[in-house]
N, C-alpha and C positions, 0 to 999 in steps of 0.2 A: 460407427458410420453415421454420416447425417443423415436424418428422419428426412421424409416427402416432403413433408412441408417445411424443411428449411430448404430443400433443393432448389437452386434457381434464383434465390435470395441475397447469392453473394458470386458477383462475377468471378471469372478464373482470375483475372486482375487483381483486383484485392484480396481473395483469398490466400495470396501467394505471402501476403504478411503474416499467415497464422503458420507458413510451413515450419518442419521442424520444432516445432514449440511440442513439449508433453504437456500439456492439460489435465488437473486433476479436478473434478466437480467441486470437490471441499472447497480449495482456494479460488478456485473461478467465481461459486458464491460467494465467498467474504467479499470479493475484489467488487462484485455487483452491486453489493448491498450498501458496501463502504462507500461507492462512488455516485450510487442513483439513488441507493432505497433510505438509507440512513439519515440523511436529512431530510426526508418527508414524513419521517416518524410514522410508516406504514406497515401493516402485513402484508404479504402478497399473498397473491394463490398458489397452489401448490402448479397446477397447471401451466401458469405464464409463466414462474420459472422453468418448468420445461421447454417450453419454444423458447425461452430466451436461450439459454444452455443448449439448444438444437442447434441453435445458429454455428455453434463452434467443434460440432460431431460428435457430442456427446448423448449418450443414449437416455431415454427418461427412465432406467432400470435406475441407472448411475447417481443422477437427481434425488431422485426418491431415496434411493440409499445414502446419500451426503445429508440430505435436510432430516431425515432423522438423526444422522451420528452430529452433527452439529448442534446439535437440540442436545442429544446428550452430553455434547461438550460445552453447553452452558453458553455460546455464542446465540441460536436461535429462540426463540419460543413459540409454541404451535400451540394455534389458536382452532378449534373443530366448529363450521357450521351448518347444518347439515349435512350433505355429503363430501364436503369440499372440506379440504388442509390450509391454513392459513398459517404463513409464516414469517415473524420481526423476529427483531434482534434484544436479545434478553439487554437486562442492563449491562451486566460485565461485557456481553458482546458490543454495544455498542462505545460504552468507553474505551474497549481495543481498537473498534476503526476511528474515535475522533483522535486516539495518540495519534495514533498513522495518517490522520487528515492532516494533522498540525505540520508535516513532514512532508507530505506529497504534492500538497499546493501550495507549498512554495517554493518555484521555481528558480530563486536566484541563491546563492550563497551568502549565508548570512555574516553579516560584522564580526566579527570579534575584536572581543576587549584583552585578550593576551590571559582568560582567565580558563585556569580545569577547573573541574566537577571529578573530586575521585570519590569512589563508593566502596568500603572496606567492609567487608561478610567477616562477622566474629566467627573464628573459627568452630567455635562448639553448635555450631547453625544444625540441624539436621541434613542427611546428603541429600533427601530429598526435598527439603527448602531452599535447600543451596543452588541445586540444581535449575527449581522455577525460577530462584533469581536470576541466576546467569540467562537462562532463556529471555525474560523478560527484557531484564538488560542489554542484549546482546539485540533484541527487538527496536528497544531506544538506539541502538547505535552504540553502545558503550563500545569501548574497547578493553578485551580481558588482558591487564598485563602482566596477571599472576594469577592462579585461582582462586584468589579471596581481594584481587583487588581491580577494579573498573575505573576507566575514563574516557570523560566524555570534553569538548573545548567550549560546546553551550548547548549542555542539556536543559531541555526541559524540565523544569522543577516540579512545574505540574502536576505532569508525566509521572516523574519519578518520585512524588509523592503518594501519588495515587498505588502503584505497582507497590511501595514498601508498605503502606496500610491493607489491599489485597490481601499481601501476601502474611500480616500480621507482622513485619519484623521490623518494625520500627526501633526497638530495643536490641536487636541485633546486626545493626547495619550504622555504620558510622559514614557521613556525609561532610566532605572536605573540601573546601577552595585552595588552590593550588596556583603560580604562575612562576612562568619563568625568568630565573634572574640573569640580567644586562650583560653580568660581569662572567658569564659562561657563554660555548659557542650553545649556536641551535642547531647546529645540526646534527648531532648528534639524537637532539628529539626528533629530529625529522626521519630518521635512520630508525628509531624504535617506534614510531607511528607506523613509517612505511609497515615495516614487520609487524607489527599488532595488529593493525587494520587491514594487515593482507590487498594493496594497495594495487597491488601490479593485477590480480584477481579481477581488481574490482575494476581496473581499468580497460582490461578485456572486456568485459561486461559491458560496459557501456561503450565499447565500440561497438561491441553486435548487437546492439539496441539501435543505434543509430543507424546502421548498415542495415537493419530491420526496415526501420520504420520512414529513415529521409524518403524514399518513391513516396509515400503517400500524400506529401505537401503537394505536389505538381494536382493529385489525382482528388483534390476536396472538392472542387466545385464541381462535379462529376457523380459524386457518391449521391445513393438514394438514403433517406434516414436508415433502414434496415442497414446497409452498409459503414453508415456513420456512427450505429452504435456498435459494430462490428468489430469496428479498427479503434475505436475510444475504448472501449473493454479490455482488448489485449493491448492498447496502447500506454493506460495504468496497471493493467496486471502486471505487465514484465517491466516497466519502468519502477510500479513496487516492489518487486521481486528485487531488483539490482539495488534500488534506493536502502532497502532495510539491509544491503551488506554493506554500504556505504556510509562511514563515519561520518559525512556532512564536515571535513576537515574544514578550517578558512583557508585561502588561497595564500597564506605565508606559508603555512606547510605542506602543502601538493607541490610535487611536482610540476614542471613547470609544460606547458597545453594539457594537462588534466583535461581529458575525454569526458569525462561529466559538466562541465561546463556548456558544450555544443551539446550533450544530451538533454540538460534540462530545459534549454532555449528551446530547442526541439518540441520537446515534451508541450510546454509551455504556447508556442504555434498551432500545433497539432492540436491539443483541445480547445483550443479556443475556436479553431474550424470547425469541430466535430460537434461541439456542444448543441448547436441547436437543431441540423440535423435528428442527432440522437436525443435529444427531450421530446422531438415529433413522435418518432419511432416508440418510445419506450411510454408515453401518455395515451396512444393509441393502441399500444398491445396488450400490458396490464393490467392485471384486476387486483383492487384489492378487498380486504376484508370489509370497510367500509364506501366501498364503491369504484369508480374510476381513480387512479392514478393521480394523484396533485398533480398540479403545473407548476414550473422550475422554481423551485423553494429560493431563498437567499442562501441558503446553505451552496446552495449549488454555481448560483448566479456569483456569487461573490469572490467565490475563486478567482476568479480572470481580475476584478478589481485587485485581491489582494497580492496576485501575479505583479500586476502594473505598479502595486505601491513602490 
């Protein structure tokens, strides 16, 4: 249930974009931290995450118990000052949300040059090496086409540098450029994409994102900050959710009105509305370990630029 003091905070209007959604405090935090806290290089208090995570009917039992088991999974690090909790993002945690940053702002589909990325796991891997691979992997967006073998049309090299050093298997992971030839049909890769990427899934998904979230364009110039970081929260949370099942295919190989296209436009509108609303909201609520709350980093301001590039 939502605490007193979120009550009253989010009209029945708007609230009506959180209906139906399961909410779990784990993932609500990353989505927070990924989208507001992470590029201010800040801890917060234990506290302001709770009113924040209030706002969305979760309990501060719930809190309290996510920001320690996050801490022990090596995402957070708690910081103690006198009687108060202070809580960033370890190093691994914050290389996880800047993969996921590189992916989430930006909103348009990228070029391609007609080139794969296949990722071969030597079969004598450990199963549970194997295993974080594929998870990781499967976090880039890979597509599993076999159990020991991945593709991706333009992964991140970064990315997937970073994940094979993690994971120590640089020596057991072979990395291939692949493309397809002239003189064969495509559609047939279109046919083993669709099935890989589980396409038709994923295009459900982004209808009822859309169907989610299109009312709230009419309803921006209306929202109080409290409510602008309300709808920008669950706005990247479930837009993240759907995006990390989405292969980012180029538009030669989607089907043809591909629903993620009008979702990311979407997406893309819709923060740009909410942004500074919720930087009011969220500079005025939080505490951090070092004081108040920065003012809108470049980290954060830059998204919209690199939307528009």
């Amino acid at each position: 249930m939502r605490s007193k003091k979120a009550e009253g905070q989010i009209s029945t209007k708007v609230a009506r974009v959180r209906r139906g959604l399961v909410l779990r405090a784990n993932s609500l935090l990353i989505t927070v931290y990924g989208d507001a806290i992470a590029p201010r290089a800040q801890s917060v208090w234990l506290g302001s995450l709770i009113d924040l995570i209030a706002l969305f009917g979760l309990s501060p039992r719930l809190v309290r118990t996510s920001a320690f088991r996050l801490t022990a999974d090596d995402w957070f690090v708690a910081t103690r000052i006198g009687r108060r909790s202070y809580y960033g993002l370890s190093e691994v945690g914050l290389l996880r949300v800047q993969h996921a940053d590189r992916r989430i702002y930006e909103f348009k589909l990228p070029e391609w040059d007609g080139q794969w990325t296949l990722v071969m796991l030597d079969a004598s891997l450990r199963a549970s090496a194997r295993q974080h691979l594929r998870r990781e992997l499967l976090w880039e967006s890979f597509g599993q086409v076999s159990p020991t073998l991945f593709a991706h049309p333009h992964a991140d090299h970064r990315s997937l540098a970073d994940i094979l050093k993690a994971a120590k298997a640089e020596d057991k992971v072979a990395v291939l450029s692949a493309a397809s030839l002239d003189t064969y049909a495509r559609k047939p890769l279109q046919t083993i994409m669709h099935d890989t990427f589980k396409l038709t899934e994923v295009a459900m998904a982004w209808k009822q994102f859309t169907a989610r979230f299109a009312p709230m364009a009419e309803a921006l110039p209306t929202l109080t900050p409290t409510e602008a970081f309300f709808v920008r929260t669950l706005l990247i949370h479930e837009y993240r959710r759907v995006l990390l099942r989405d292969p980012n295919l180029p538009e030669a190989l989607l089907p043809a009105d591909w629903p993620g296209i009008a979702a990311r436009q979407l997406c893309e509108t819709l923060y740009r509305g909410l942004l500074a609303g919720s930087e009011v909201y969220l500079c005025e609520q939080v505490e951090a370990a070092d004081g108040a709350l920065a003012g809108t980093p470049q980290g954060i301001a830059g998204r919209l630029g690199r939307a528009a590039a």
